[in-house]
Every structure is written in C-alpha cells, then in structure tokens.
N, C-alpha and C positions, 0 to 999 in steps of 0.2 A: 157299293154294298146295298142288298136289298132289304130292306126293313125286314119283311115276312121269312127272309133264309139266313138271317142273322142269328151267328154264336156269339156271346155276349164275352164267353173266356172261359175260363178250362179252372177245375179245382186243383190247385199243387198241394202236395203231401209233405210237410215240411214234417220236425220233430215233435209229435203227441197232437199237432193240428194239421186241418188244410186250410189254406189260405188261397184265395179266390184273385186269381188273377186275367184282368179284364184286357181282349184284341185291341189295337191302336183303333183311334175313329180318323185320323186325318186321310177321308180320301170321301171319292164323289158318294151320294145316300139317294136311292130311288125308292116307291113305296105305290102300292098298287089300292092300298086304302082309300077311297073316294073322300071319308069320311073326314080324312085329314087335312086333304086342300080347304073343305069346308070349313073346318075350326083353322085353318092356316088366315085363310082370309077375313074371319072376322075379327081375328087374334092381329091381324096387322090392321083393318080397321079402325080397333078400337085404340089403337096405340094410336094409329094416327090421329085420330080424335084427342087424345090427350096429347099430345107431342104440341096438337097446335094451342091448345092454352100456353104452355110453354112457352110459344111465339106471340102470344097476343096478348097475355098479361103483363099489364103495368106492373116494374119492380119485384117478378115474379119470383128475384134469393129471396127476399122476405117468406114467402111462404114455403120454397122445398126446404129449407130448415127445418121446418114442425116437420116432412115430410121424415126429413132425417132422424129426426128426436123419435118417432113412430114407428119408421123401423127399426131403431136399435132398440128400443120396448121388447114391439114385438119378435125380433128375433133373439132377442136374447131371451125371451120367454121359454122359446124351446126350448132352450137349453136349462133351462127352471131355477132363471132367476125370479126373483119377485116384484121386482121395481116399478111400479106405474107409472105410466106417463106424468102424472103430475110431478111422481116425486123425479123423473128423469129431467125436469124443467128446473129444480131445487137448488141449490148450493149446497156443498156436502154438510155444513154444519148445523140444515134444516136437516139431516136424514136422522131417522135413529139410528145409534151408535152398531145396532143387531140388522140393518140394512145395510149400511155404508159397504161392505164387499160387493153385493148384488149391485148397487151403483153403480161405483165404481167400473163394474164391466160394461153397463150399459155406456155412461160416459166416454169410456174408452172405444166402444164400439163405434159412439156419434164421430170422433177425434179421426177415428180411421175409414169410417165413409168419409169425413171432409178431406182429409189429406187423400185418400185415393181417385177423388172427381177431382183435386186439384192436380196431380201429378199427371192426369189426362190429357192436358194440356202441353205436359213437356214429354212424357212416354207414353208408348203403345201399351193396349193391353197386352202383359206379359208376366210369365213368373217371378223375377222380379218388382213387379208392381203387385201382385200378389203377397209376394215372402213381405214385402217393406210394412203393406197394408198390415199383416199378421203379427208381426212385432208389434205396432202400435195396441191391436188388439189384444196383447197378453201383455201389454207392458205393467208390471206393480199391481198384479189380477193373480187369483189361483189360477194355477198352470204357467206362472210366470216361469216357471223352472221347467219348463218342458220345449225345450229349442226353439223359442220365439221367434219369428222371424227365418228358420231352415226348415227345409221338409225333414221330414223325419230319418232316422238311422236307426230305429228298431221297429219291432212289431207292435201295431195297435190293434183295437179288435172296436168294434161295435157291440151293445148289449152285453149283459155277464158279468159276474165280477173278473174273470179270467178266462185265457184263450181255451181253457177247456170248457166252458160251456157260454161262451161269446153265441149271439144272434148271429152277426158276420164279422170277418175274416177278412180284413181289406189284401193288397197284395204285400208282399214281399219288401222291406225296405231297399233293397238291392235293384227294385225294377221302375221304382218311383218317381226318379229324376228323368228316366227316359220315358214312360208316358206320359208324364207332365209337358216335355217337350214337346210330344208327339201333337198333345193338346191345344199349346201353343201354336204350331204349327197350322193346325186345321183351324185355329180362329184368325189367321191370314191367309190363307192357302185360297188365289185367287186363279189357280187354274183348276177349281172342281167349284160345279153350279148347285149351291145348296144354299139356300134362303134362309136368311139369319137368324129365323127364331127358331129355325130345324138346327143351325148351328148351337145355341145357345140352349136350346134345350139338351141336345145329346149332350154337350159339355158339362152343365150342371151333372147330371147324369154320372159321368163319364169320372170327375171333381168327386162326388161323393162316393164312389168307388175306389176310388184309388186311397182317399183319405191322405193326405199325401202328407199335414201334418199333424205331430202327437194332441194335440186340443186345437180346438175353434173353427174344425172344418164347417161345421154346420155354417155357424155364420159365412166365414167367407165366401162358402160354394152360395151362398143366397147372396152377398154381393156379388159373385162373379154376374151378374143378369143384368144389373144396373148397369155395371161399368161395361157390359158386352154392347149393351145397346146405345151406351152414351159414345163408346168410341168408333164404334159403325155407322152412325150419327143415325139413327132410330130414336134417338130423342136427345133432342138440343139440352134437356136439363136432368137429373136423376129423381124423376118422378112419379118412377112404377119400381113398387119393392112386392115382390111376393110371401115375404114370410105372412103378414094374416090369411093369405088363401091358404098357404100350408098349413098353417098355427089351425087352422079354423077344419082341414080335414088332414089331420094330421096320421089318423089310420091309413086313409087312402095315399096318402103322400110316403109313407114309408113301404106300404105295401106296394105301389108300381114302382119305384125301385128296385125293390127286393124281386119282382116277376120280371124284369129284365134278367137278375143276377142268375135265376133259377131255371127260369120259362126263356128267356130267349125274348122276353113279349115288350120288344122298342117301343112296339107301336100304340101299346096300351099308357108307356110312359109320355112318350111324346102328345098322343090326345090330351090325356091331362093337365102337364104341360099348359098347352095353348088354350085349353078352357083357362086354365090360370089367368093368363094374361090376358085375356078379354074380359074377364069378369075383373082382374086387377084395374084396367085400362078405363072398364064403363065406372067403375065405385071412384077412380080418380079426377076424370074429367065430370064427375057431377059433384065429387068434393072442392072442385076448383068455381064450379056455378057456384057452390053456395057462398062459396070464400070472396068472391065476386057482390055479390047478391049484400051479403053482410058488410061489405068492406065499403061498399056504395051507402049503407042505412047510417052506419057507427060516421061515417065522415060526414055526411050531411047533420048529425047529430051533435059533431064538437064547434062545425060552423055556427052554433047556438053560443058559444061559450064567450064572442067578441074580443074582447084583449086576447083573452088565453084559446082561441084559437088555432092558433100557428105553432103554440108549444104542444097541443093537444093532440094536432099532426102528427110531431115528431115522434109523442110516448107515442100515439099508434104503430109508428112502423118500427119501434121498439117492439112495443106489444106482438105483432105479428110474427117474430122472430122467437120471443121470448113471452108467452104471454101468463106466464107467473113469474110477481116479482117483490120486491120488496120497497120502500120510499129509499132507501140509500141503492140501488139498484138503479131508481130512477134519477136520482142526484148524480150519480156516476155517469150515465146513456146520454142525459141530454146535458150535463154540465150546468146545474142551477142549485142553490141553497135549497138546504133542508126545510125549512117553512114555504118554500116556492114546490118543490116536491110534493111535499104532504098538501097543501093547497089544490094541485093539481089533479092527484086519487081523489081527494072527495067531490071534486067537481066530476071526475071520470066515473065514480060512484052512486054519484047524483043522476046523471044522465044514462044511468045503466052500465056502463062499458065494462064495469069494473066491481066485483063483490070480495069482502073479506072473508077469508077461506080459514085465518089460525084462529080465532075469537079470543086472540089474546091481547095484553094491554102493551106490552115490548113483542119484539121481534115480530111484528105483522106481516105478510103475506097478501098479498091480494092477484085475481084471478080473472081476466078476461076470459069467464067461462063460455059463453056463446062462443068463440072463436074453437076456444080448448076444445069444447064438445063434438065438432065436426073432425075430429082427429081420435075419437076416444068410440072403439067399437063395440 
C-alpha cells in the first residue's frame, strides 16, 4: 500500500449515524515522501541513543520507575485527570479525600504499565496482552463498569455528549475483533518489509480508530508504543512514552489523525509520528545525562556521612524509585527503627538530598526534589 494512494476507509450509515469504518493495515507500506526516510532516520537515531543508556546504566529499574510514574501523570492528564506527579508518588491517605478517584487512575495506570513490560517476557505483543493490561486499567476506577478488560459490544463515539453530534464515530462493534486481529497480525507479519516505527506508528493510528474499547483507549493506544518497541527489542527497557509530546501538541495530535480519517493524509500522521519520537528520544537520553550527572554529586555527598554511609546508599536507591517519602516509608525500605529513620532524613536534609515539603509537625513528607525536578515538565 502506497502512502500517497491511500483510502483510509469508507463512512457506513448505520441507524440516525455514520460510523467510520477503517481498510486492514496488515500488508507491505511504500511511500515516495523523501521527507520521511529523513525523520525515519533520526527517529531511529535518537532512540538508539537512548536505548543505549538503557544498556549502560548502572541499576537502570531504579530509574524507568519515575519513567513510569510520568507517564501515567501525564497520560492520564489527557484524559483530565488532575493528579501531579508528586501527588502520583503519595500514598492514598496523603491525597485529598476530592483527589483520591483522579489517583486512583493514575495508579492503576502505573500497576498496568508494570504488569504489561512484565508479561513481555512470557507473551508476545497481542490482544490479549492488551485486553489483560485494560482490565487492570479500569479496575475499581470510573468506567469500572464498562467491559474492562473486552473490547467492546456496542457503539462508542469520540467527542459529543451523543452519537448524534459525536466529533467521530469509531467503527461498528461487529467489525472490532477482526481489525484488532488484523492489527495483530501486521505487528508480526514478517513476510512484508516495513520498518518498525512505520509499523508502530500506523498502529497507534490504526488503535485509535477503531477504539476497540468502551473507555481507556487513549491510554492504551499510547502504551501500545512502549510495549511495541520493547518487544521488537528497539529498547531493551520502556523508556520512551510519548504522551508529553502529545499532551504538549495536543491540537496537532488530534488533528493528524483525524486528516488520515478525512484527507486520506498517512503521511502527514506518520511525519509527526517520528518527529515525536526523536524529540521523545533526545529529552530522554539527556534526562538520563542528568540522572547520571546527579546521581554521581548526591553519592559522592553521603560518602561524607561515615557510619551512615552505607544506609545513606540504600535510602538513595530507595529514593530513586520513590523519591517522595515519608520516615515510616523509610523504616519499612530499608528495615531500621524509627529514631534510626528520622536520624537518617536529617542527615539526608542536612546534606541537601532531601527537603520537607508538608510544614507539618505529624504525618511529614519529605522530597528528593532535585531528582523530582528532572521528571516534572
């Protein structure tokens, strides 16, 4: 199929709507656009760039964790919840009582990145890994009640309070299971020669058209990227999420979708696409310099502290993982009494590492902000 003679799919006339129903993608993609190999090859560049922190960071789960906690922020943001990073670091009984559902999704969100990079390991990427990940993500959340975990069996719409004056009109639930498959299909389908981020780009694409189910497409089709690349091995760790470049042109990000659905115009979504991921790739691999940079100043800095040295290690790579905490938080992590805990903060306080963030005299908080900061856009 050629980018530039491409029908994207046909509008059906169902009862009082049309509903936009999208051609299969699983088959070979040719494209006469020079402009594209151009942003193709820097868009693998810069991933490779970041791919290799990846390989050459010391203890490098400590950090895709923040990675994780950042993108379920910020993708859950699209979808407007309110929860900030910090407070997505929190424990629920730190949230306000008028937050805790907004949490709540983001948390669920983090639960179902971690379970769908770990299932990686024993399954392929597939709808099933998909549907399992989507349960997790609606589990004990608004929209609990909207077939967690199944694609859908009725009609959804995009925009509008109702399918009569909806933005769009995904397809048919009748045709769902089998472009899903289709989808499937073309992210293994190793007799057609199409270069994996042309793969992974039409399929997001491809995911948010079909909407396949009744809430949390948004999210998932922005995880489908991670895990596309994580199981293509295009990066050893899940350390490129695109929701802030979408979050951040989120006009332009709806609108080349929608001129695929309209216009025919792949090629406009695909460019965008790939600028994504190079501009994802370079803000990543120089957030890992600084993580580097800082992780090098903070440890040379607790080698100061002599006895408490070696515990001072450990809160770090606590920290790192989790870098808002609480002293019973850290009496938990590393297994030490409460006066050895609290001991510990103010020495980590003293030495910078670590600032009190509640200004209250119970239930404290404290906040390895420099760290925080390099994750907070």
């Amino acid at each position: 199929m050629k980018f530039e003679t491409f029908q994207a799919g046909v509008w059906q006339q169902r009862y009082q709507y049309k509903s936009f129903e999208p051609v299969p993608v699983n088959h070979a993609w040719i494209w006469e656009d020079p402009a594209i190999n151009a942003l193709l090859e820097n868009a693998n560049r810069a991933l490779g760039e970041l791919n290799a922190f990846s390989l050459i960071v010391p203890d490098i789960d400590l950090f895709i964790e923040m990675h994780v906690v950042k993108e379920a922020q910020t993708s859950s943001r699209i979808e407007g919840t309110q929860t900030g990073i910090d407070e997505a670091l929190m424990a629920e009984e730190q949230i306000l009582p008028e937050k805790r559902d907004d949490w709540r999704e983001v948390r669920n969100y983090i639960d179902a990145v971690n379970s769908a990079i770990g299932e990686l390991k024993h399954l392929p990427l597939s709808n099933r890994l998909l549907k399992q990940t989507h349960a997790i993500l609606m589990q004990g959340v608004r929209g609990d009640h909207k077939q967690p975990g199944e694609f859908r069996i009725s009609q959804n719409w995009i925009g509008g309070s109702s399918l009569t004056d909806a933005v769009f009109i995904p397809p048919h639930p009748d045709g769902v299971a089998e472009l899903m498959g289709d989808m499937e299909k073309f992210w293994h389908n190793e007799e057609i020669v199409v270069p994996h981020l042309i793969r992974v780009a039409i399929s997001h694409y491809q995911f948010e058209t079909i909407h396949p189910f009744l809430d949390g497409n948004g999210r998932i089709g922005r995880l489908l990227i991670p895990l596309y690349l994580v199981s293509h091995g295009l990066l050893a760790k899940p350390s490129l999420y695109l929701s802030d470049f979408f979050e951040r042109n989120r006009a332009s990000y709806y609108d080349a979708l929608m001129r695929v659905r309209i216009s025919n115009d792949l090629a406009h979504w695909v460019k965008f696409f790939l600028s994504g991921v190079a501009e994802t790739a370079s803000k990543g691999r120089d957030a890992f310099r600084q993580i580097l940079s800082l992780r090098n100043e903070v440890e040379q800095a607790v080698l100061g502290l002599g006895k408490r040295a070696r515990l001072a290690h450990q809160a770090l790579n606590y920290l790192y993982q989790k870098p808002i905490i609480t002293a019973q938080d850290m009496e938990r992590a590393l297994g030490i009494s409460t006066p050895t805990a609290n001991t510990l903060i103010r020495e980590l306080m003293r030495i910078g590492i670590l600032i009190e963030i509640t200004g209250q005299q119970r239930g404290r908080a404290y906040a390895f902000d420099r760290y925080l900061s390099l994750f907070v856009s």
